[in-house]
C-alpha positions, 0 to 999 in steps of 0.5 A, a space after each residue: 469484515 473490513 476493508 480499507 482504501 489507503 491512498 497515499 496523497 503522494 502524487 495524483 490516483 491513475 487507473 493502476 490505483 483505481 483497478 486495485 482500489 476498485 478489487 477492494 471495494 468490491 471485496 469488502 461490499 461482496 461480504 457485507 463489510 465496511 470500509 474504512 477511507 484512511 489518508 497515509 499521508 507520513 511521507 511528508 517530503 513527497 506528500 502533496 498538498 492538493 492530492 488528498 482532496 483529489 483522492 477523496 474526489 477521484 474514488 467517489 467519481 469512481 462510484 466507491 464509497 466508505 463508512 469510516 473516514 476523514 470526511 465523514 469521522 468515525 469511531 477510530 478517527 483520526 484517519 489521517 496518519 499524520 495525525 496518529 503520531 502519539 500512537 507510533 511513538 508509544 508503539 516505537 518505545 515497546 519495540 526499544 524496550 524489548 530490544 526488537 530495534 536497534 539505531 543504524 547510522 548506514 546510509 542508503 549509499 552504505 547498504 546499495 554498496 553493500 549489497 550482493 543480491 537482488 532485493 524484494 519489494 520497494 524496501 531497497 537491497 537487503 539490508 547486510 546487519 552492519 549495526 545489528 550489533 547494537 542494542 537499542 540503548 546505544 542511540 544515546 552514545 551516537 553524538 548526534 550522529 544520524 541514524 534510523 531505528 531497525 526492527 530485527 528479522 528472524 525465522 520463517 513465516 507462512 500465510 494464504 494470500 486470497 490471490 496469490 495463494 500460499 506464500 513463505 518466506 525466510 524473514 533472514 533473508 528479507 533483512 532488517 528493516 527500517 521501522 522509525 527515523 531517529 526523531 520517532 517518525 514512524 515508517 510506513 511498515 509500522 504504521 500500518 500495522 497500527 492503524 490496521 489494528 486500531 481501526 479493525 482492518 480485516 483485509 487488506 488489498 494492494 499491489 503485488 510490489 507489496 507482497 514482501 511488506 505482508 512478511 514485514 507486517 506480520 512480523 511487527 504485528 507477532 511482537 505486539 501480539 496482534 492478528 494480521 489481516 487477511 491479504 490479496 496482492 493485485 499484479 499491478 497496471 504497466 505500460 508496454 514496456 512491461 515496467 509499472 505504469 509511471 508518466 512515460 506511458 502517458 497521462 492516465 490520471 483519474 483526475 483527467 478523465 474527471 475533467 475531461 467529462 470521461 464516464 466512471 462506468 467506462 473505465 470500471 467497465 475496463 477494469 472489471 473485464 482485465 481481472 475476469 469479473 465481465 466478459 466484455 468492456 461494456 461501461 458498468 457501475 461498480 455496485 453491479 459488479 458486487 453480486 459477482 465478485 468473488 476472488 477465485 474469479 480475478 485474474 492473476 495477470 498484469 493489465 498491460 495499459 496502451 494509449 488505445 486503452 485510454 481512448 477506448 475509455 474516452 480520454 484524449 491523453 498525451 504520449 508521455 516523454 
């Protein structure tokens, strides 16, 4: 069994990802399985410099550990994604070849205009299949005109999610997806499908806003014959207002509670006790919560966070604006 922690060093770790990377761990440690650390740092616009060392720093705080990762190798290394290009362009040439993607010249404006109904998950409104025409041949009559490679959706698929139980779905009615930019730069749905498979990834567990990509990953996982992991889709961390914790519920960073000299065993304790692993919000380590750990006992509701969440941990957070 293996599990893996899988930051994006997009901006800075608050408590939302540290209730779900601590699930994780957990998991992973319950089964006697490793755990690999792995920076999916592509997204280069929004990736931040400072971030990836902060991540590393804010789940060791944490009192969670790994056996596989940037700071301390392994046998699948590299575990930084922005190093793991040549594999995504193999991977992006098989999909050409077998016609499972095609260029799409539509704008984000072009499909948000397009759209008449509700979308699933953080991919935007469905897609309509306005290039779906196209073979894959056809990106070199496009004149340079720009385009993004999307993979082709169809039939139905199924799995247990070890949290949220049965799951199904029509992958027509998920829509074509983009999986590559026009340079080969892989999207994030391809390339953690490849990174899973290459580093023996048996789990994966993440946020519930993610729980239409595990459709989207099985799908590039069946084309390349691969077995998917197994998953669990956390309910996320929000604020009062019932919306995903973001700075407007204030500052609850990890980093913060570091260098204010904030117990990591006070905020575990919070966390274990909002899925049902403690009966009380005493501080405790998470390698005492591991002979507990079991997922018929995790709570599938939201933790709503508040400003006294944040002193009752020992921080002296500000309202955000």
């Amino acid at each position: 069994m293996v599990g893996r922690l899988a930051p994006s060093p997009t901006g800075a770790q608050h408590v939302g990802n540290a209730r779900t990377f601590l699930l994780a761990w957990l998991s992973a440690r319950s089964q006697n399985g490793s755990v690999v650390f792995r920076l999916e740092d592509i997204d280069s616009p929004r990736v931040k410099a400072w971030a990836a060392q902060q991540a590393l720093d804010d789940l060791r705080w944490l009192g969670l550990d790994w056996d596989f990762g940037p700071d301390v190798g392994g046998p699948d290394a590299p575990y930084n994604q922005t190093q793991r290009q040549h594999f995504y362009a193999a991977a992006l040439e098989q999909l050409k070849t077998q016609e499972r993607v095609y260029p799409c010249t539509c704008s984000r404006s072009d499909v948000e205009a397009a759209a008449s109904a509700p979308h699933a998950g953080q991919e935007g409104p469905r897609y309509p299949g306005t290039c779906a025409h196209r073979r894959a041949g056809d990106a070199a009559h496009l004149a340079g005109r720009p385009f993004s490679w999307r993979f082709r959706m169809s039939g139905t698929d199924s799995f247990d999610d070890s949290l949220q139980g049965p799951q199904s779905q029509r992958l027509d009615d998920l829509g074509d997806f983009i999986i590559a930019k026009s340079d080969g730069s892989p999207a994030y749905q391809l390339a953690v499908v490849l990174d899973d498979e290459a580093m023996g990834v048996t789990e994966v567990v993440r946020g519930d806003d993610l729980l239409p990509s595990a459709f989207r990953q099985r799908a590039i996982a069946r084309v390349f014959g691969l077995t998917s992991p197994t998953y669990a889709h956390i309910p996320l961390v929000i604020g009062p207002d019932g919306r995903r914790l973001a700075k407007r519920h204030g500052d609850t960073r990890i980093s913060v509670l570091r260098e204010q000299g904030v117990s990591p065993e006070r905020l575990i304790g919070r966390l274990a006790h909002s899925v049902g692993l403690t009966e009380s919000v005493e501080p405790i380590t998470a390698s005492k919560l591991v002979s507990g750990f079991h997922w018929s006992r995790i709570s599938r509701e939201s933790l709503v966070w508040t400003m006294e969440d944040w002193r009752a941990v020992g921080g002296s957070g500000s309202e955000g604006s």
